[in-house]
C-alpha positions in Angstrom: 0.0 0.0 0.0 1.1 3.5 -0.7 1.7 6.1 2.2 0.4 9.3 0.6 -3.6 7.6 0.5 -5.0 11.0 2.4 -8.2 10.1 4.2 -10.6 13.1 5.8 -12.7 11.3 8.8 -15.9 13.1 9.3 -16.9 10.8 12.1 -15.1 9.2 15.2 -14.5 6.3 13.4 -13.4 3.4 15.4 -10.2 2.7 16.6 -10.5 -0.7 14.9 -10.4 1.1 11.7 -8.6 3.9 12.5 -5.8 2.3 12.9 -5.7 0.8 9.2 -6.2 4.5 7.6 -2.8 5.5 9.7 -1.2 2.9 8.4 -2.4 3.4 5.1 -1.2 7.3 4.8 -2.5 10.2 6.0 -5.1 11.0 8.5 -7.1 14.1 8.8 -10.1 14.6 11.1 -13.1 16.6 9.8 -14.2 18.4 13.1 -10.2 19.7 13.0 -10.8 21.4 9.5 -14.6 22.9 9.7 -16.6 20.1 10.4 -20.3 19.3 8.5 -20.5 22.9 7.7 -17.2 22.7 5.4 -18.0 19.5 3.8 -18.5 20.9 0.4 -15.3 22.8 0.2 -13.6 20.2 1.6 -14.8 17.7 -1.0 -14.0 20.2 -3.7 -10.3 21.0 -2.6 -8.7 18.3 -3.7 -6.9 17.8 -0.4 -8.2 14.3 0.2 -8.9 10.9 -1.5 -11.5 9.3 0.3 -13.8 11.0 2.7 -14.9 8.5 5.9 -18.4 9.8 6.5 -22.0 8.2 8.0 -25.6 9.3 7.5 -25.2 12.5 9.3 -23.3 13.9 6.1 -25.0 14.9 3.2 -23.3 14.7 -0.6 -25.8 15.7 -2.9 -25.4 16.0 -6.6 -24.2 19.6 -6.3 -21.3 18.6 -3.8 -20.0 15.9 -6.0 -19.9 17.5 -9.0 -17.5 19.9 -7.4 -15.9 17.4 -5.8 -11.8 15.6 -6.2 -12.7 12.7 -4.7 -12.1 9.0 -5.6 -14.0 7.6 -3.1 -16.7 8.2 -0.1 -16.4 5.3 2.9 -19.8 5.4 4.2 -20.0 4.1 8.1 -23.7 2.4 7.7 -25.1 0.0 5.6 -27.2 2.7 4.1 -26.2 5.5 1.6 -29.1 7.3 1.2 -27.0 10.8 2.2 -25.3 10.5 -0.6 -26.5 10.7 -5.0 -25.1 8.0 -5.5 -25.7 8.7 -9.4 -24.1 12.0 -8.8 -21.2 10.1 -7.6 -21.0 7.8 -10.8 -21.3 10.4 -13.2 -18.2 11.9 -10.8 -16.4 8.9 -11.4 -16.9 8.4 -7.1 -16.4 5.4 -5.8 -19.4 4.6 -2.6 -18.7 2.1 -0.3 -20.8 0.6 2.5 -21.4 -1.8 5.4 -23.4 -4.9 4.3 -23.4 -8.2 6.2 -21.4 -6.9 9.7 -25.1 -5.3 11.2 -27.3 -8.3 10.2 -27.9 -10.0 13.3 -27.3 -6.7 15.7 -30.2 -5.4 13.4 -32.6 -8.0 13.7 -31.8 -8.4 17.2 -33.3 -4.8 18.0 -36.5 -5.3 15.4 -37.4 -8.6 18.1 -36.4 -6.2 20.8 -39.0 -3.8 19.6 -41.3 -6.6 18.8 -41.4 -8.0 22.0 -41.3 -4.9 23.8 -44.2 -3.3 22.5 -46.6 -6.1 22.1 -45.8 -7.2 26.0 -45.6 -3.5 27.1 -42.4 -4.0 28.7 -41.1 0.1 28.2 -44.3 0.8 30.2 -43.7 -1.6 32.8 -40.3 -0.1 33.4 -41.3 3.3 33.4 -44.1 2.0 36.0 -41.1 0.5 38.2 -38.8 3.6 37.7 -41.4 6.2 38.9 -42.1 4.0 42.0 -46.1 3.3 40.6 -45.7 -0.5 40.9 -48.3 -1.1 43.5 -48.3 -5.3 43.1 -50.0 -7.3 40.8 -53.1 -7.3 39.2 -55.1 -9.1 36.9 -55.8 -6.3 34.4 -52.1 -4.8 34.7 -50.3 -4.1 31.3 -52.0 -6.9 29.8 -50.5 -6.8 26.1 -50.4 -9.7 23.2 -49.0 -12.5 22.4 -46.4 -13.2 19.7 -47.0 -16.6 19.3 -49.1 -17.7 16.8 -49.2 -14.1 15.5 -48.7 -12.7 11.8 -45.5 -10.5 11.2 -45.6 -8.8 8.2 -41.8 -8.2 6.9 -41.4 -5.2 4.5 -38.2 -5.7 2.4 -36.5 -9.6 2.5 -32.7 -8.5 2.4 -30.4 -9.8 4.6 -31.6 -8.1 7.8 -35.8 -9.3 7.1 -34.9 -12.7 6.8 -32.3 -12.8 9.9 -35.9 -11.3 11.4 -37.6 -14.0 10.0 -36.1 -16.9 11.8 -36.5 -15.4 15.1 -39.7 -15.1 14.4 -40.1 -18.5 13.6 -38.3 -19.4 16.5 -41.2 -17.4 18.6 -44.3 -19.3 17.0 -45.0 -16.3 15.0 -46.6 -16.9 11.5 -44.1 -15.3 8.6 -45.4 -13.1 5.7 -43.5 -11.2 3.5 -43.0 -8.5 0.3 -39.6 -8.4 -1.0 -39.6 -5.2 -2.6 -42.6 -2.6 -1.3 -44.4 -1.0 -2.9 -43.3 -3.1 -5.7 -43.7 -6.9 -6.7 -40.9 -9.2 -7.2 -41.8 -13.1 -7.3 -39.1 -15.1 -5.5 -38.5 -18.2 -5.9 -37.8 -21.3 -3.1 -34.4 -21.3 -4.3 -33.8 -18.1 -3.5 -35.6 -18.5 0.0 -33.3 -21.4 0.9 -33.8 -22.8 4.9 -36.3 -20.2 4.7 -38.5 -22.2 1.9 -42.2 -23.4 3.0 -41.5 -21.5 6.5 -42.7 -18.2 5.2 -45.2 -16.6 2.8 -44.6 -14.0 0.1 -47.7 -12.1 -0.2 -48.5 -8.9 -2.3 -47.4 -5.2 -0.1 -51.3 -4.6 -0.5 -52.4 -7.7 1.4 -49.5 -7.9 3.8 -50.6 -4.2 4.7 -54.2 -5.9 5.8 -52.8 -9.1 7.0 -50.6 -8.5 9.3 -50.6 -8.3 13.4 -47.2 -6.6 13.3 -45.6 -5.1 10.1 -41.6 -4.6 10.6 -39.8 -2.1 7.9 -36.5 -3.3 6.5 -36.5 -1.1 3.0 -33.7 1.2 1.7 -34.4 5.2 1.8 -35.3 5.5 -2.1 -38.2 7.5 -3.5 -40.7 4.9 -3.6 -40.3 3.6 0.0 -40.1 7.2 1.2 -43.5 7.6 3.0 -44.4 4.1 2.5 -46.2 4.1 5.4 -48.6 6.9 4.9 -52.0 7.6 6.4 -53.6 5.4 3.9 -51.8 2.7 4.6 -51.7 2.8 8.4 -55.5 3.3 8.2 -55.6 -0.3 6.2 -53.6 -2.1 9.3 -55.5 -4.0 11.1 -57.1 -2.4 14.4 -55.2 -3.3 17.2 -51.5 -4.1 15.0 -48.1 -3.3 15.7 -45.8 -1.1 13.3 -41.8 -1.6 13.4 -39.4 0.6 11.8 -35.8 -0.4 12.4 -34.9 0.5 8.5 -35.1 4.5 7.8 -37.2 7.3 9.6 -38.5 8.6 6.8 -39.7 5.2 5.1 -43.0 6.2 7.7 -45.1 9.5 7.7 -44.5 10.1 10.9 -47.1 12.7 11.8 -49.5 10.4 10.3 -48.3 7.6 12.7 -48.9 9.6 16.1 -52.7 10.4 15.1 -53.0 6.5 14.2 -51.3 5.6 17.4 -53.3 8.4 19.6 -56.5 7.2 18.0 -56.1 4.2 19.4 -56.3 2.1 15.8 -52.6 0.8 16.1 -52.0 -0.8 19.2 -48.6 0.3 19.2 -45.1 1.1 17.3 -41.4 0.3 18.2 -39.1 2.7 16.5 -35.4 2.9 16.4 -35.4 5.2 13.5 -37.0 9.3 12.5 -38.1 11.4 10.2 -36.0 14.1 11.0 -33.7 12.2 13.1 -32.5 13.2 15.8 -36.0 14.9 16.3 -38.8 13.4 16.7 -42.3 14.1 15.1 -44.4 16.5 17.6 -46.8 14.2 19.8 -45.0 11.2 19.5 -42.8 11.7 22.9 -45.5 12.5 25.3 -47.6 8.9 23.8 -47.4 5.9 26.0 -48.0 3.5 23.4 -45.0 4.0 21.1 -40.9 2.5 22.3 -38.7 4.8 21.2 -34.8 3.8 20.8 -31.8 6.3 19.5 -30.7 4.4 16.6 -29.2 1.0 18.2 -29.8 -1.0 15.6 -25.6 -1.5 15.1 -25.0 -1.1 18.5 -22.8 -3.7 19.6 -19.2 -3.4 20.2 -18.4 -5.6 18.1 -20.5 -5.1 15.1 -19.4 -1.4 15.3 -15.7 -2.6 15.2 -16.2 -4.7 12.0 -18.4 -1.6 10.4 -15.2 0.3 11.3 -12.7 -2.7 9.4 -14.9 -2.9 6.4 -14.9 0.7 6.3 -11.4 1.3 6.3 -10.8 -1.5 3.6 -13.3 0.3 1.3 -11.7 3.6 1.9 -7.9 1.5 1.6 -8.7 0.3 -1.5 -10.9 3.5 -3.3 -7.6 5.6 -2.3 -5.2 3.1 -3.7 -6.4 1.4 -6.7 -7.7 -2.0 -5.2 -10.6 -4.2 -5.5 -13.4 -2.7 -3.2 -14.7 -4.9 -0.4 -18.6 -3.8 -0.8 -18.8 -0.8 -2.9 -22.3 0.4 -4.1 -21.6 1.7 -7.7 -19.1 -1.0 -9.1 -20.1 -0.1 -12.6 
């Protein structure tokens, strides 16, 4: 490897993959240079190779068309802060985080699952504020999973590591690979997962299902794919689960389903306008709330961190990229 790679960190990446940039060349931090507010001009000086970045930095087509870049190292599995068109036509390499966050993922959309349906963030809120007074027959009842139909938006790598556990909890599987679209898929493609699950239309799922999880990309047609329409078709009394992208749910439209009592409850670990949240939705006792955790295990941030690194290694110095998004 050559020594003059330059790399521009715009996050605290990682030691784990820290490391391999200094030992790759150069090493710049962004918050020593300007931070988020200097991004374009630092894309455009010409200063750096590959810019180390995650969702809270924006390159849109306007950036990278100004840019001297040969590559962007995005921290996350999703790229949906940068054009990644823009980027092609700029000859820009993207690179991501696929596989590492599977499990750590699907861990949090059961987390959610389980929490909301058995009411569990209420119960600890109860213990917390000392209003635990014993037991009682009628005391945060909530529903059972078992036996129960989870609807699973998108059948990537994360929705199907959500599907087995699912499976493992007696709950009946349904999916839609690729909402609002239709893509047949076959039992060949399902693999272990063949005859254990159901691919169903996004229409019927929407009506089927006790609890509909999100795991979708950020693209135009999944922004707001969850609109008032839609949540008005779940079932009365269902469960809605975003762990994929805020924006992938209306979310203004969600707190009037949720405070009309139609959805039984939501888990979300995801925002519209993250780190905010829509108005309402904080003060409803029927919705779990987590600050993005879906990754958040020490080590699943560590490998993001390594795979990182190698895509930004190898965008700065000429070799094959571990998991870039616009090979072509």
């Amino acid at each position: 490897m050559t020594d003059s790679a330059r790399f521009l960190t715009m996050i605290d990446l990682p030691e784990s993959g820290l490391a391999l940039l200094r030992e790759a060349g150069e090493v710049t931090h962004g918050k020593d240079v300007g931070g988020n507010a200097a991004l374009p001009e630092l894309a455009a000086s010409g200063d750096y190779d590959v810019i180390v970045c995650a969702l809270d930095q924006t390159f849109d087509a306007v950036t990278l068309e100004r840019a001297q870049l040969k590559g962007i190292a995005n921290y996350a599995v999703g790229y949906n802060n940068i054009d990644v068109d823009a980027a092609t036509a700029a000859g820009i390499r993207v690179g991501n985080t696929p596989d590492v966050l599977t499990a750590a993922t699907a861990d949090i959309a059961l987390l959610l699952i389980l929490g909301v349906t058995r009411r569990a963030y209420e119960g600890e809120r109860m213990m917390r504020a000392g209003q635990f007074t014993g037991w009682a027959p009628d005391l945060l009842v909530g529903k059972d999973v078992a036996g129960a139909t989870l609807g699973l938006a998108g059948f990537g790598r994360i929705g199907r590591a959500v599907a087995e556990r699912a499976l493992a909890f007696g709950m009946q599987v349904v999916f839609a690979p690729r909402p609002p679209a239709h893509r047949e898929v076959s039992a060949a493609e399902l693999g272990d997962l063949a005859g254990r699950v159901e691919q169903v239309r996004w229409e019927e799922m929407v009506e089927r299902a006790d609890i509909l999880s999100l795991h979708v990309p950020l693209t135009e047609d999944t922004r707001h794919l969850v609109d008032a329409d839609v949540l008005a078709r779940m079932k009365r009394g269902s469960v809605l689960i975003n762990t994929a992208r805020g924006p992938v749910v209306d979310e203004s439209a969600l707190v009037e389903a949720l405070r009309s009592g139609h959805l039984f409850g939501a888990g979300l670990d995801v925002f519209e306008d993250e780190p905010a949240m829509a108005a309402g939705l904080a003060e409803l006792d029927n919705v779990m709330v987590l600050p993005h955790l879906g990754s958040a295990t020490r080590n699943t941030r560590d490998e993001m961190a390594v795979l990182t690194a190698r895509n930004a290694i190898a965008m700065a110095t000429g070799g094959d990229i571990p998991a870039c998004v616009n090979p072509a």
